[in-house]
N, C-alpha and C positions, 0 to 999 in steps of 0.2 A: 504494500500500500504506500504511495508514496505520498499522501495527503493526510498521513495519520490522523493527526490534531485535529482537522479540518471536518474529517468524517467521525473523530469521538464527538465534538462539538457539536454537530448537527445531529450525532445519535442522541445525544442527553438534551437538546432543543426540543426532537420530536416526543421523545419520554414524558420530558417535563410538558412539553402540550396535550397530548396524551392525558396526563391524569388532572391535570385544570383540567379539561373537558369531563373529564370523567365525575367528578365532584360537581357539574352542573347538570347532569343526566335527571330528567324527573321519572324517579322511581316510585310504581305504584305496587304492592302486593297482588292487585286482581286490576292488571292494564284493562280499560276499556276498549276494546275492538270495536264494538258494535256500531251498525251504521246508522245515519239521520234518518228518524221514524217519529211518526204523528201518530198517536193512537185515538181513535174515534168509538165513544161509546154509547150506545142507547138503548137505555131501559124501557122495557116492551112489557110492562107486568101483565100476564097471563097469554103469554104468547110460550106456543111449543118451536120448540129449533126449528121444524121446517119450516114454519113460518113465521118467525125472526129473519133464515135463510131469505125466501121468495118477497118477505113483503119489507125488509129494513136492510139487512146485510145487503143484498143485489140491486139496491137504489145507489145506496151510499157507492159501493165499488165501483159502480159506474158513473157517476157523479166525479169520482177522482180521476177518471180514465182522461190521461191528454193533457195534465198538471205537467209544467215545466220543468226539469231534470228529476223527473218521475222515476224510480227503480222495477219498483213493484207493490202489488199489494196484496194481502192474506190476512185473512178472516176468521172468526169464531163464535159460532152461532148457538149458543147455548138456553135454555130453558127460561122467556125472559129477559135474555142481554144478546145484545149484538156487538161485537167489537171487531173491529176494524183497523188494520195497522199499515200506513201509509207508509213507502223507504223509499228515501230519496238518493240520490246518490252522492257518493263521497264528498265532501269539501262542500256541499249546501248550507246554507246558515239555517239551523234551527228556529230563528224568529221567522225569516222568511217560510219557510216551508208550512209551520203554523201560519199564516196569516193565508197560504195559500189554499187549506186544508180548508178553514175557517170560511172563505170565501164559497165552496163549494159545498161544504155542508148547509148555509143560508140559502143558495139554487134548490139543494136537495130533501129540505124541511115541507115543501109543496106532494112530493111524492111520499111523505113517510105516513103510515097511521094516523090520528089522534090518540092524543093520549102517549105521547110515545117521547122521551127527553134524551136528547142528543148532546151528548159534551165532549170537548176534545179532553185526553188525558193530561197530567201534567209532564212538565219539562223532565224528562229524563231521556235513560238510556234502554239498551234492551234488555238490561238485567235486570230491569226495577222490578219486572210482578215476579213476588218467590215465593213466595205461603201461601196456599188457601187452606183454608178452616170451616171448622163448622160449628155453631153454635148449639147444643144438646140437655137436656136436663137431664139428670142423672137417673140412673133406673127407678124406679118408685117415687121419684120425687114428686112431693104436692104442693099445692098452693095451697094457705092457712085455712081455704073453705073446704080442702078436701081434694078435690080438684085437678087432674093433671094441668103442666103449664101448655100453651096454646103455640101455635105458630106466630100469634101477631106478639104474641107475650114475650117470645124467644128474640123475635126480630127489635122490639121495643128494648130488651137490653143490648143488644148489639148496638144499635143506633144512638141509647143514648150514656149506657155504661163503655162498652167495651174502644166500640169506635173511638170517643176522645181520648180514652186514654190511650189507646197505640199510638193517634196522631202527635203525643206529646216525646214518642219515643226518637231519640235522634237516629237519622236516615231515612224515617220511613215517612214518604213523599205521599200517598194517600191510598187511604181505606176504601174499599168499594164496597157495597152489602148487597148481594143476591139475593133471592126466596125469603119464605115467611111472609107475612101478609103486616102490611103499615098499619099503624093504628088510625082510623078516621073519626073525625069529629062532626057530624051535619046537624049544620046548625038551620031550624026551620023558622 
């Protein structure tokens, strides 16, 4: 080598640039991959999946068809709820893509049911939905009349025991509550 010095100095230049880089690397435990996704939901209380399917799900899907760096979209049509999950493609801003989703849900509110609420998900990623639960009374359990507990009774502590408290748990970005029947008030 006839540059000895020449080539130690630039070995220990790139070393030393090397690990300054390496000490500003943002390191996550669980990288996020996942790509830019709107999730569309609509509560269809006493609607069976096919017809969640034929009369909510394949309005809305269609309604997104033809959205601006549009990916894809895939669906889940369960007993009652429709959801909807729009993916755009890489490097699309998240505000924009909601605001595009948004637009097309308001065109698509004329074709859905009555009776029937549309909301877009919150700001997350693909990993946000990870637990679903079920809310159950215990074998024998009564109410103080005697009385097994009811569907609307089950869904009434969910709503207004369980639900706030998860919401206060840090990370978890929002509660959804399926089945059981609302408690109604009609007032004559």
């Amino acid at each position: 080598i006839q540059n000895r010095w020449l080539v130690i100095m630039a070995a220990i230049a790139v070393g030393a640039l090397g690990a300054w880089n390496f000490t500003r690397l943002p390191i996550d435990a669980v990288p996020d991959i996942t790509n830019v996704q709107v999730q569309v939901n609509t509560v269809a209380p006493g609607y069976s999946p096919l017809e969640v399917e034929q009369r909510i799900t394949f309005p809305i899907e269609t309604a997104m068809g033809g959205l601006p760096k549009l990916d894809y979209t895939r669906s889940l049509s369960r007993y009652g709820l429709s959801q909807v999950t729009v993916v755009f493609k890489d490097g699309t801003d998240i505000y924009f893509a909601r605001q595009l989703v948004n637009e097309r849900i308001q065109q698509a509110k004329d074709k859905l049911p009555p009776g029937t609420e549309t909301s877009m998900g919150p700001v997350s990623t693909g990993l946000g939905e990870i637990y679903m639960y079920a809310v159950e009374a215990k074998p024998g359990a009564r109410r103080p009349d005697g009385t097994p507990y009811s569907a609307t009774e089950l869904r009434t502590v969910q709503d207004w025991i369980i639900k706030p408290q998860l919401r206060t748990v840090p990370g978890i970005v929002e509660v959804n509550t399926i089945g059981g029947y609302e408690k109604q008030f009609h007032v004559l």
